[in-house]
N, C-alpha and C positions, 0 to 999 in steps of 0.2 A: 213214815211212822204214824201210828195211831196214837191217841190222848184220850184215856178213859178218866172219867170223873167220879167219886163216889162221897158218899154224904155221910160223918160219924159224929157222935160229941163225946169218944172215948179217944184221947189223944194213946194213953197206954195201950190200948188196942193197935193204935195206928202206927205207932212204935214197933210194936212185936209185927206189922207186917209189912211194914219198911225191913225190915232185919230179915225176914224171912225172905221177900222178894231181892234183896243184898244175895244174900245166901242163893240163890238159885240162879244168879247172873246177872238180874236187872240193876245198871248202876244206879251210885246213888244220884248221879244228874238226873236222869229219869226219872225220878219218884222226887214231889215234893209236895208240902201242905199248904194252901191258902186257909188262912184264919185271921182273926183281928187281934189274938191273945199271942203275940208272936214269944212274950217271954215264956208261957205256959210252951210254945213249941218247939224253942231253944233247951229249954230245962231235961226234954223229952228228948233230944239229940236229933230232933229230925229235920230234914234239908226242907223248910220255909221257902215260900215264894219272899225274894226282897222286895222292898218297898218300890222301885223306882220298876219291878215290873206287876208291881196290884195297879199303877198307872198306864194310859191308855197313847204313852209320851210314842212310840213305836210307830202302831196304827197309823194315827194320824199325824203325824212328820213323814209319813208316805202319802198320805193324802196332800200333806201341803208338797209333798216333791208333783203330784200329779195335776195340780194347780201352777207350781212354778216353770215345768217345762215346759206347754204352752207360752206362758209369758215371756220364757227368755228366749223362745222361738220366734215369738214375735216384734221383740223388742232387735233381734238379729236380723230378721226378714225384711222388718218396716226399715232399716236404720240402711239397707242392701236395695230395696226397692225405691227408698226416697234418695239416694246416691247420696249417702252422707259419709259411707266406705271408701267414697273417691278422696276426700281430703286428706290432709298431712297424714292425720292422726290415724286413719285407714281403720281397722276392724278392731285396732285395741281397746278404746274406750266403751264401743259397745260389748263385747266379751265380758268384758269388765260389770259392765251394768247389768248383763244376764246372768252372770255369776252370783253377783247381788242379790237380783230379785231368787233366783233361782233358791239360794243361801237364806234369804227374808223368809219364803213361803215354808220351806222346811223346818224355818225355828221355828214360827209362829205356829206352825201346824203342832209342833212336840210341846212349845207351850202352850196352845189349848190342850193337848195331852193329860200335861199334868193335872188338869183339875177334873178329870173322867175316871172314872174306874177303868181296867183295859175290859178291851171288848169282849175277850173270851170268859171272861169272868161276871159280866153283867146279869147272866140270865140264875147266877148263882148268890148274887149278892143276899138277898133275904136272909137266904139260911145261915150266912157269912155272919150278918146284922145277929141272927136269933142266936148267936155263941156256938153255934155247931161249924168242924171242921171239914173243908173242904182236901179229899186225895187224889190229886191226879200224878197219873202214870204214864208216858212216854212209851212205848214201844214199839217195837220193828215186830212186822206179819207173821215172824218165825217164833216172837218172845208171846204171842198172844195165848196159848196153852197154857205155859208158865204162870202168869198174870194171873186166869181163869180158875188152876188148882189153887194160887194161895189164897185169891177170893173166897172160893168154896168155905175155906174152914174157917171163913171169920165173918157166919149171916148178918149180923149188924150192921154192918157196912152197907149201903143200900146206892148202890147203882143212880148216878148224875148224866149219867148221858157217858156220849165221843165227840169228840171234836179232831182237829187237827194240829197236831203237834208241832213241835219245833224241829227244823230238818235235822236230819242226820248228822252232817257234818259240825252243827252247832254244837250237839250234844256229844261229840267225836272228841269235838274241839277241848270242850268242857273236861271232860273225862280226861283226855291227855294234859292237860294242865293243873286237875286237880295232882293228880300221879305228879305229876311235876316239883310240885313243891312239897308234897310232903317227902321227896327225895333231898331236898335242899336243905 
């Protein structure tokens, strides 16, 4: 999936092309707005990025996993190399400790997180800061025509870049779960 970006400060605009891209197949997990005015985006029905993903908690609580596995590699290795696995207590308490550190590095990594903006969103923050709203769209290589026509009749929107989206099955995920409960 592709992730297109576009820059507006007419939420009603942005409204009428969430509705339209609805309308033409793209769901609504697909399509959401980064903004700081999240009541102004609620009011407007449109699917908002939530607060715990304007944070960067994801990213790096991957980084801290790519920090703790070495550690609890080594904390397993050294503990197998200095024959401290020959004792009673054998491989569990070190397991146990690379769990730990492993478990340690992953918090600590999601709470430095929290205090960052997320990453794919950094290079947009300004215009976030000056009150204009951020659209991005999710799509698979087949829906990118789609996209491109509702784009067309609405110039104001002006084009933020692509990045990389969230995979497929997340947004599979999403969608079947939405459907889910509103059957409930």
């Amino acid at each position: 999936m592709n992730r297109h970006y576009y820059i507006s400060d007419n939420l009603d605009d942005l409204e009428t092309v969430e509705n339209e891209l609805e309308a033409n197949g793209i769901n609504t997990e697909q399509i959401h707005v980064l903004s700081e005015k999240d009541a102004d985006v609620e009011q407007h029905h449109l699917h908002d990025v939530n607060s715990f993903m304007k944070q960067d908690v994801v990213h790096s609580g991957e980084i801290g996993a790519v920090i703790g596995v070495p550690l609890a590699a080594l904390i397993l290795g050294g503990a197998y190399l200095l024959g401290w696995t020959e004792s009673a207590a054998g491989w569990v308490p070190f397991i146990f400790l690379a769990v730990v550190v492993l478990g340690f590095c992953i918090w600590e990594g999601g709470f430095f997180g929290i205090q960052v903006p997320n990453a794919h969103f950094r290079n947009l923050k300004e215009q976030v800061k000056e009150g204009e709203h951020i659209l991005f769209v999710d799509v698979e290589p087949g829906q990118e025509p789609l996209l491109d026509r509702v784009i067309e009749h609405h110039p104001q929107l002006k084009l933020a870049g692509t990045g990389a989206a969230a995979p497929h099955w997340i947004v599979s995920w999403l969608h079947g779960w939405h459907q889910f409960k509103r059957t409930i």
